[in-house]
C-alpha positions, 0 to 999 in steps of 0.5 A: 559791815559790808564786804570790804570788812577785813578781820585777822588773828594774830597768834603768837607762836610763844607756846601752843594754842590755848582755849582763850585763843580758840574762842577769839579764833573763832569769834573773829571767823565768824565775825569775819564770815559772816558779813562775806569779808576776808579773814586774815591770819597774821603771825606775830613773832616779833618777840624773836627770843620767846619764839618756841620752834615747831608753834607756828605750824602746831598753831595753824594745824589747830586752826584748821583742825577746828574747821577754821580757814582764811584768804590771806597768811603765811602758808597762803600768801595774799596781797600784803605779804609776808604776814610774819611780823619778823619779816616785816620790820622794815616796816616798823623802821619806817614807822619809826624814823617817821616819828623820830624826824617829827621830834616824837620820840626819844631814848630811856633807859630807865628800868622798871625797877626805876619806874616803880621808885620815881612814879608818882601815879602807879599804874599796873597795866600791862607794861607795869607802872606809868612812866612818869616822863624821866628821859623826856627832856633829857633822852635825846642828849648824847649821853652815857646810858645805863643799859641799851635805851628803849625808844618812848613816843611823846603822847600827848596830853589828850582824851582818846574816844572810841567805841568799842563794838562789844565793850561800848565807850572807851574814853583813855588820856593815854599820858596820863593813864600809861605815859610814854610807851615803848615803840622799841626796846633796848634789846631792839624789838619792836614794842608789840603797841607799834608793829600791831598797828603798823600792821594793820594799817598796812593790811587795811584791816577794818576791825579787830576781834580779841579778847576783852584782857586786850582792852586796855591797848586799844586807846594807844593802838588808836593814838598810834594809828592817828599819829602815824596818819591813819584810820583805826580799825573798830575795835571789838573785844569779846568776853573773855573765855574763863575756867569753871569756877571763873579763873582766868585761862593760865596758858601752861595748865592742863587741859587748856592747849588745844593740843591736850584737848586733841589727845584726849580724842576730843573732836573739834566739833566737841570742842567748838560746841563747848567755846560757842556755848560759853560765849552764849552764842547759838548751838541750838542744843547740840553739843557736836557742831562746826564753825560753819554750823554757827554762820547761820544763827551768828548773833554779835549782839549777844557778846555785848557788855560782857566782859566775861564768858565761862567754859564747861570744864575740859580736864 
């Protein structure tokens, strides 16, 4: 990685800053610092319903409390503004009827609930069962629609490769693993798999750093990026943050906000040791230290092939 390298995070100001995404904050910080690059902080608050008042700001207070910083951002502008994806839906117009004038996409109206009867493969990812191509043939007809249609994209029949920086080989058939997934929903916003990626390239971002529970996007981010014409970032998906007894971290329980941690008068440095520890990075014993205390000892190289990290317990 040389200094053109260009991390970010994108947190979504749906509810506070949890330790899940604490730990991904500052793995991308170091990731991003430690080879001299830029680290961009990106908020995506696309799903405008589920946007809470007041999380942005809690969300880089917490950043910046736990000793993080970066070059571009809402609150410090940068080249490619603005960095709030709400802004940023021209964009995703453009992507969209882009795709649309090349015959790549067409409307549904299928729910869920309808997937689920007809789908002859379930598959329970992230956008529920695969979708088995009802409206293909039929969603660009002028036609009475059950409720507002989404907008699907036509994948196409092939083999996704990519090679993950922690994770190794990635090899998905995108059609046959998920179907054709939502760019738009009915209500009009814009699917989260297309504004990341119209993001990113925009923004010339070179590598994404998440958790490993984000995975399973990295093939369609990646069909998407080459359709729209692009070179993918590299993807590198580190362990994800776990509770003691190796439960996932559920974003509403106690103790997990940062902000819990806060007022419990936990410090950052506190808090920083306990995710560096968990992650098997080098704290070197200590159990107070800083972002910019790891720089030194930063080792990518101990993330990889795991899949699963553990925190010490923070009731």
């Amino acid at each position: 990685m040389g200094p053109t390298y260009r991390g970010r995070f994108a947190p979504s100001p749906t509810g506070p800053l949890h330790l899940g995404s604490a730990a991904s904050a500052l793995v991308g910080w170091l990731a991003s610092r430690s080879v001299g690059g830029a680290f961009v902080v990106r908020v995506e608050d696309i799903d405008t319903p589920r946007v809470r008042r007041g999380m942005e700001t809690e969300h880089l207070d917490d950043l910046r409390w736990l000793g993080l910083d970066w070059d571009e951002g809402t609150d410090v502008g940068g080249a490619f503004e603005p960095y709030r994806q709400s802004e940023r839906t021209h964009l995703y117009d453009r992507a969209l009827g882009e795709l649309q004038r090349r015959g790549l996409t067409y409307l549904c109206d299928c729910s869920r609930a309808d997937i689920a009867r007809v789908a002859s493969a379930p598959h329970e990812g992230d956008e529920g069962p695969r979708y088995p191509g009802t409206c293909r043939e039929r969603g660009h007809l002028d036609r009475a629609w059950k409720r507002e249609p989404a907008v699907r994209l036509k994948t196409p029949d092939r083999e996704i490769v990519l090679f993950d920086r922690w994770q190794g080989e990635v090899r998905e058939n995108v059609g046959r693993a998920v179907g054709d997934f939502v760019l738009r929903r009915g209500d009009g916003v814009y699917a989260y798999q297309l504004a990341v990626v119209v993001d990113d390239l925009a923004m010339g971002i070179t590598e994404v750093v998440r958790g490993v529970d984000l995975l399973s996007s990295a093939a369609r981010q990646a069909l998407l990026c080459e359709i729209l014409g692009g070179q993918p970032p590299r993807y590198a998906h580190h362990p994800l943050v776990v509770s003691a007894d190796g439960s996932r971290l559920a974003k509403r329980a106690g103790g997990v906000p940062l902000r819990d941690q806060r007022d419990k008068g936990r410090s950052s440095s506190e808090i920083v040791a306990r995710l560096a520890r968990a992650l098997g990075l080098d704290v070197g014993g200590r159990s107070k230290l800083g972002p910019r205390d790891l720089l030194e000892s930063f080792d990518p190289g101990v993330l990889q092939g795991r899949r699963q990290a553990r925190v010490l317990a923070m009731e």
